[in-house]
C-alpha positions as CSV (number, residue, x, y, z in Angstrom):
1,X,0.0,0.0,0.0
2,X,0.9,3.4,-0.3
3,X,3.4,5.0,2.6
4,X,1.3,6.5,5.7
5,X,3.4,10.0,5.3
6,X,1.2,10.7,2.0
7,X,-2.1,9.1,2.8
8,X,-4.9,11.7,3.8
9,X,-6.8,14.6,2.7
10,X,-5.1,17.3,1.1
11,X,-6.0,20.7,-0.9
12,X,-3.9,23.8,-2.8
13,X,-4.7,27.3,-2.1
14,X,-6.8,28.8,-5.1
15,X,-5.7,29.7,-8.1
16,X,-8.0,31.0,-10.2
17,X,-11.0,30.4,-8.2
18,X,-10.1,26.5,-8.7
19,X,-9.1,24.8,-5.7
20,X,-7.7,21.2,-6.0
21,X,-8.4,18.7,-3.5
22,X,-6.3,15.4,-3.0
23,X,-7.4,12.1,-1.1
24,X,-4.8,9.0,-1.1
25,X,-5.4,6.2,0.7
26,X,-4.0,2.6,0.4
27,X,-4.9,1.2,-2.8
28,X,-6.1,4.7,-4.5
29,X,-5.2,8.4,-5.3
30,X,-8.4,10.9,-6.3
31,X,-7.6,14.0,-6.9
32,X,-10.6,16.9,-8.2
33,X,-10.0,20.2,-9.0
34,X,-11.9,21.2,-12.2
35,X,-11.2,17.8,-14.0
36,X,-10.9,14.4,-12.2
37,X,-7.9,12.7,-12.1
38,X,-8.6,9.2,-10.2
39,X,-6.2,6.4,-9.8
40,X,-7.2,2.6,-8.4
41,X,-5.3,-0.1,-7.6
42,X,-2.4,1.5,-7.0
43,X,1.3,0.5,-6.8
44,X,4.3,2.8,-5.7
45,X,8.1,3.0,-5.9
46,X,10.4,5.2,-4.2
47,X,12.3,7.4,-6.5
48,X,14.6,9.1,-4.1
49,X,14.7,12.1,-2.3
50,X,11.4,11.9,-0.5
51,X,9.7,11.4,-4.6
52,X,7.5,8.1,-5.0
53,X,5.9,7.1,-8.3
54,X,2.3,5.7,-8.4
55,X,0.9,3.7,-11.1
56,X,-2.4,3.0,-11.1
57,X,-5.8,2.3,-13.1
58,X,-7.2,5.1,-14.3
59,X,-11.0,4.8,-15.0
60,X,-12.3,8.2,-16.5
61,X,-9.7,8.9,-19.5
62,X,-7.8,6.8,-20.6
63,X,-8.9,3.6,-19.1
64,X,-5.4,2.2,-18.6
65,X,-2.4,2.1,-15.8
66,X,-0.5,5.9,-15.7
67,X,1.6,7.4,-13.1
68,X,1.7,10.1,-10.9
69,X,4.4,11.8,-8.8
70,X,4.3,12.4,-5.0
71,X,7.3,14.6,-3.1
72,X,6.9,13.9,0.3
73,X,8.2,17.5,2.2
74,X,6.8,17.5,5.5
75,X,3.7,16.7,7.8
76,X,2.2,19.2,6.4
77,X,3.1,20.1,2.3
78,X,3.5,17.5,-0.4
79,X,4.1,18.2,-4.2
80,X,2.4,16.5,-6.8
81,X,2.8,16.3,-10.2
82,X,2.5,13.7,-13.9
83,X,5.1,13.0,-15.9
84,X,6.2,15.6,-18.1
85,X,5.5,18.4,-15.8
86,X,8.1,21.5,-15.7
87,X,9.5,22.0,-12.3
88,X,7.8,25.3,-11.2
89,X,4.3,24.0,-12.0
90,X,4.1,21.1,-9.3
91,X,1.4,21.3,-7.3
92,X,1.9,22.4,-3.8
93,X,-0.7,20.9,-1.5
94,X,-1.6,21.0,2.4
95,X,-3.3,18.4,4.9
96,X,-6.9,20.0,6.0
């Protein structure tokens, strides 16, 4: 299952009146800001320096396995982000 540091709830502050909201849990990452991006049946590999790589199902799109990034920075912040991504447009989210 996924790590315990990067399970929970978690949201970004708005940017252009779209707030993103996160949820990972064991087996799953949702995330819904003004598009859904859902993952099942997750997997997860640790990339190094506090980055881990989750592949899972998605169910909306493309209906097949893609990944998504997770920096892990503290208790509180994590970075998130899909392949491909430039550096300064991660996504910087809280716990709530």
């Amino acid at each position: 299952g996924t790590p315990n540091a990067i399970r929970g709830h978690w949201k970004s502050k708005k940017e252009r009146a779209i707030t993103t909201y996160a949820t990972i849990g064991k087996n799953y990452y949702h995330e819904m800001a003004n598009d859904l991006n859902y993952l099942n049946n997750t997997q997860y590999k640790y990339i190094g320096h506090h980055i881990f790589k989750i592949n899972g199902y998605e169910p909306y799109y493309s209906k097949r396995r893609t990944n998504q990034y997770v920096q892990y920075i503290n208790h509180r912040y994590i970075k998130t982000w899909t392949p491909g991504t430039p550096h300064k447009y991660r996504l910087l989210l809280h716990r709530y």
